[in-house]
Residue, then its C-alpha position, 0 to 999 in steps of 0.5 A: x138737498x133743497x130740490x128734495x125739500x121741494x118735492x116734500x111741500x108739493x108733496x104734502x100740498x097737493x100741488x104742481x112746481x107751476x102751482x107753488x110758483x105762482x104762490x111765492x110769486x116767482x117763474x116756474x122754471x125757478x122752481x124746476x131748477x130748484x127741485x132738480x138742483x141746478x141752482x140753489x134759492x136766495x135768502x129772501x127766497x128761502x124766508x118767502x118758502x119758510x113763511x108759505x109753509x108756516x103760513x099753510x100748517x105744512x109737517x114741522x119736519x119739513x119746516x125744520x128742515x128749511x129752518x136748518x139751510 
């Protein structure tokens, strides 16, 4: 599931849903609805959450897993 993807880059960042909103530039209710599941990430919102955790060495489990939605 995405929101459980999510949780794992906040996780292993250190950060807050408001952070890692302001990160990829978007709303931080759209991150909370992510993580909870209520709505799923367009496309280029899911190429933008790849590039920030290639960008920031996150575990390659992690990125593989976003590779394969």
């Amino acid at each position: 599931m995405f929101g459980d993807i999510i949780k794992k880059v906040r996780k292993q960042l250190g950060i807050t849903q408001e952070q890692l909103a302001r990160e990829l530039d978007i709303s931080f209710s759209t991150i909370n609805r992510w993580e909870n599941g209520h709505t799923s990430p367009s496309k280029l919102a899911r190429r933008r959450l790849l590039e920030f955790c290639r960008n920031n060495n996150l575990d390659t489990s992690i990125i593989s897993e976003l590779e394969d939605l």
